[in-house]
C-alpha positions in Angstrom: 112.3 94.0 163.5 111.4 97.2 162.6 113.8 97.6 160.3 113.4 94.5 158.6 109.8 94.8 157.7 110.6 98.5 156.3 113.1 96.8 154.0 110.5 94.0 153.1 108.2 96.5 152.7 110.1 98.7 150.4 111.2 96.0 148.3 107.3 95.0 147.8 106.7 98.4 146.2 109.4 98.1 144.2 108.4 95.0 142.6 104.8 96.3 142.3 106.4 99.0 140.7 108.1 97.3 138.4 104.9 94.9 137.7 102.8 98.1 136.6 105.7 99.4 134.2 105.7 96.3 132.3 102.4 96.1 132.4 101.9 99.7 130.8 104.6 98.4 128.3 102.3 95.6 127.4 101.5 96.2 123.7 98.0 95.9 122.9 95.7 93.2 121.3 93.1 94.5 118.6 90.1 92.5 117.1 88.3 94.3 114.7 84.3 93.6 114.5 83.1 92.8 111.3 80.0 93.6 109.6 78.3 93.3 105.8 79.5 96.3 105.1 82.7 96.2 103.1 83.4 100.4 104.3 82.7 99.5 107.8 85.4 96.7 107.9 87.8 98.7 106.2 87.4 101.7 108.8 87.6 98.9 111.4 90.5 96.5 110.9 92.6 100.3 109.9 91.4 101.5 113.3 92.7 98.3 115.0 96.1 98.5 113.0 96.7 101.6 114.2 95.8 101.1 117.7 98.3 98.2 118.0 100.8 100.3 116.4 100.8 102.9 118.7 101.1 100.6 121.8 103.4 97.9 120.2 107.4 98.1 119.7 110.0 96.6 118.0 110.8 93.9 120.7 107.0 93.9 121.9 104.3 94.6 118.8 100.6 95.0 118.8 99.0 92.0 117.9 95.7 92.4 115.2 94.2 89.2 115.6 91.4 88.3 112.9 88.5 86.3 114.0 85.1 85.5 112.9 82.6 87.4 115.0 79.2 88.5 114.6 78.3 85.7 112.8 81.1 86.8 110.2 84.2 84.1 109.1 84.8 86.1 105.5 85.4 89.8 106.2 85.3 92.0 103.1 87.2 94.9 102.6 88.6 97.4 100.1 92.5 98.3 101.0 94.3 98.6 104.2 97.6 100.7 105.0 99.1 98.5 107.3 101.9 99.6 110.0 105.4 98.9 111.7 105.5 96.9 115.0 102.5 94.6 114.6 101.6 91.3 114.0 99.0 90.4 111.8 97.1 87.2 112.5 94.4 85.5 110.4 93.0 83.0 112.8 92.1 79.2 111.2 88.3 79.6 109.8 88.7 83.2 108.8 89.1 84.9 105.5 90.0 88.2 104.6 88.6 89.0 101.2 88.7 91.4 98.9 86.5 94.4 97.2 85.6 94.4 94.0 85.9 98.5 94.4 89.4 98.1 94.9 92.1 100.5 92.7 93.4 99.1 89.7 96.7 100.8 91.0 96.5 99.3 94.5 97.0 96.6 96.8 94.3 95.1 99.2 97.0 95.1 102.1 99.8 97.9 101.4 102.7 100.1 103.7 105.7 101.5 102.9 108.6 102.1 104.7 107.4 99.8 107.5 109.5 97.8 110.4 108.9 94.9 112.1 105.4 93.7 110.6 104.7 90.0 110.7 101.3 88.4 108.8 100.8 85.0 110.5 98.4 82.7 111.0 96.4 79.9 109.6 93.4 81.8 108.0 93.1 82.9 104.5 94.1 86.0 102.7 91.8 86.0 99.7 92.1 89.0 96.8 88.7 87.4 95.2 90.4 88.4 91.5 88.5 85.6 89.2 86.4 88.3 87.7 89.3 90.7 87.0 91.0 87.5 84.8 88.3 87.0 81.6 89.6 90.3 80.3 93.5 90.1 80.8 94.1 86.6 79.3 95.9 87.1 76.3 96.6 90.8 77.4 100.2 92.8 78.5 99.7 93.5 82.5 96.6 94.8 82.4 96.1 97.4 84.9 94.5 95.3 88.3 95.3 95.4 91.8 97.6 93.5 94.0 96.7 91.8 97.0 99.9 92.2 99.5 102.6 95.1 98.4 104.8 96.0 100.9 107.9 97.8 101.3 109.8 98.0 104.9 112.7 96.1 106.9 112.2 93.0 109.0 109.0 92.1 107.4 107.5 88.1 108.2 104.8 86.6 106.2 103.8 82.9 106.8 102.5 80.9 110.1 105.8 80.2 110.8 105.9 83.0 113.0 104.2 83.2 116.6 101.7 85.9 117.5 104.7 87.8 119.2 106.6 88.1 115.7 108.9 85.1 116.9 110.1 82.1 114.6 108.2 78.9 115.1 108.3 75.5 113.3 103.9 74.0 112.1 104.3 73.6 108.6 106.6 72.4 106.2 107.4 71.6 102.3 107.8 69.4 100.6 106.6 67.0 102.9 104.8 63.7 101.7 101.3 65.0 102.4 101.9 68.5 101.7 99.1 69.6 103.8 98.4 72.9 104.1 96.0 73.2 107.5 98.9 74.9 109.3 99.6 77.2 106.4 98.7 81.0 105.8 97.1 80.6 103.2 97.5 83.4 100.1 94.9 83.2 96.8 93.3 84.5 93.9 94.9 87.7 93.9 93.5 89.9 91.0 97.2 90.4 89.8 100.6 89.6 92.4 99.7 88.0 95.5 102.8 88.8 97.3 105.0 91.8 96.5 107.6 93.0 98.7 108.2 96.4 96.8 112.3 98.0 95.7 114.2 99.0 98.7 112.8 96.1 101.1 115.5 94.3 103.8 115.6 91.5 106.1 112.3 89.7 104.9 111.2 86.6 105.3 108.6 84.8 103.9 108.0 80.7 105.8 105.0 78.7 105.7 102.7 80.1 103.2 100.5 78.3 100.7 99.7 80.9 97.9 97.3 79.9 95.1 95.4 81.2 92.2 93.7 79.2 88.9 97.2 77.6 86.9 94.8 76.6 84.0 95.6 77.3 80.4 93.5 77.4 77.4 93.7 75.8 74.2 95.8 79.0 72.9 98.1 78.4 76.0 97.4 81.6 77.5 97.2 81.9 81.3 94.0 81.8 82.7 95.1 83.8 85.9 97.4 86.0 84.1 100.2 87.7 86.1 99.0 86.2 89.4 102.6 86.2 90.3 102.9 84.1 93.9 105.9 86.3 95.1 107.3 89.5 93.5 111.2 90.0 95.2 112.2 93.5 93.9 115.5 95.4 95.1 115.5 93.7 98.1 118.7 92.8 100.6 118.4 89.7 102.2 115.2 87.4 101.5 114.5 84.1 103.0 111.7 82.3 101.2 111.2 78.6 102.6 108.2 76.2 103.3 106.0 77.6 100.6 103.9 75.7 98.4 103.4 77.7 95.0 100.7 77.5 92.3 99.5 80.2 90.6 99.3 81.3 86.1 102.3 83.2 86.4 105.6 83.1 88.3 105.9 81.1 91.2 108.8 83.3 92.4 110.1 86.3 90.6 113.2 88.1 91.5 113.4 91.8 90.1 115.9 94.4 89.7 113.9 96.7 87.2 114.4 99.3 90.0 117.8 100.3 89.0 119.7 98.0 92.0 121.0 95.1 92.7 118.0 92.3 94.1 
């Protein structure tokens, strides 16, 4: 008898023991706190970004989940670097906006070299760009910043993904209703929405709804001009499916002005 509860005994700490490992390998889950301050939720959600990443992995990522709080449902901020093994989730009612005091050169979300980033969700990614347009109709790619511009391997962006960077099936088009409530929704970049930058692999892009103004005037210029839904450039491997596109430039462009094959 004794014998037998020595065995059970050690096989108990064993599988406590293997409880608290995975436990300990439990990526995080980081919700930033948002305030009226566009500065303060900069500092914030870039805090919470690299929190996650530090805990999360490739088969296990931290998971930024963006939510109204404080009273908040439309976070501003200026630009973001965002980070390898997370996923990004922009709950339904929330919207991450934009700065006016953005760089012309710059994207509101932007990474290189990254791995293993998903943005998902049904919330809204918003670039506020309607007063960067007035003065670029009619112009050459005037100087104005992006709103996604990213550059990695295995990079998701839609709500077709889960909030552990797995493939999942809420939205599709064309349908006959085309509705977009289970959509990430993309808009009003002040120039490319979404730009997955030369030397990109392994990306897919799956339930998005990416929009800015379409609307021409009586010259026929572009009155969103170069608000490019999705920029390809040099990339190996993109999968771009249940998107619904409408925007005053490209709907999709696929580049090779980096010297390579795209």
């Amino acid at each position: 008898m004794k014998g037998k509860s020595s065995t059970r005994l050690v096989l108990m700490l064993s599988a406590l023991a293997a409880l608290a490992v995975q436990a300990s390998a439990q990526a995080a889950t980081c919700t930033p706190q948002w305030s009226s301050s566009a500065s303060t939720n900069t500092t914030n959600l870039q805090n919470a970004i690299q929190q996650c990443a530090a805990s999360g992995t490739s088969s296990s990522p931290g998971l930024v989940d963006l939510a109204s709080n404080n009273g908040i449902s439309t976070a501003v901020i200026t630009s973001v670097n965002l980070a390898s093994n997370i996923v990004l989730k922009l709950e339904k009612g929330f919207t991450l906006k934009g700065s006016p005091a953005q760089p012309s050169s710059g994207a509101m979300l932007t990474g290189s070299n990254l791995s293993n980033l998903t943005i998902t969700g049904t919330g809204a990614i918003d670039g506020d760009g309607q007063d960067y347009w007035p003065a670029a109709v009619g112009q050459n790619n005037t100087a104005r910043p992006k709103l996604i511009a990213i550059t990695g391997s295995n990079l998701q962006i839609g709500s077709n993904f889960t909030d552990a960077g797995k493939s999942q099936s809420i939205v599709a088009f064309p349908s006959s209703s085309n509705a977009t409530g289970s959509a990430l929704i993309i808009r009003n970049s002040p120039k490319e929405q979404l730009v997955i930058e030369s030397g990109s692999k392994n990306v897919t892009i799956d339930g998005v709804w990416i929009y800015a103004n379409p609307n021409r005037n009586a010259s026929g210029d572009d009155l969103a001009p170069n608000t490019d839904a999705i920029d390809i450039i040099v990339t190996q491997t993109a999968t771009i499916k249940n998107c619904l596109l409408d925007t005053g430039d490209d709907d999709i462009a696929i580049k090779s002005n980096a010297g390579g094959a795209a």
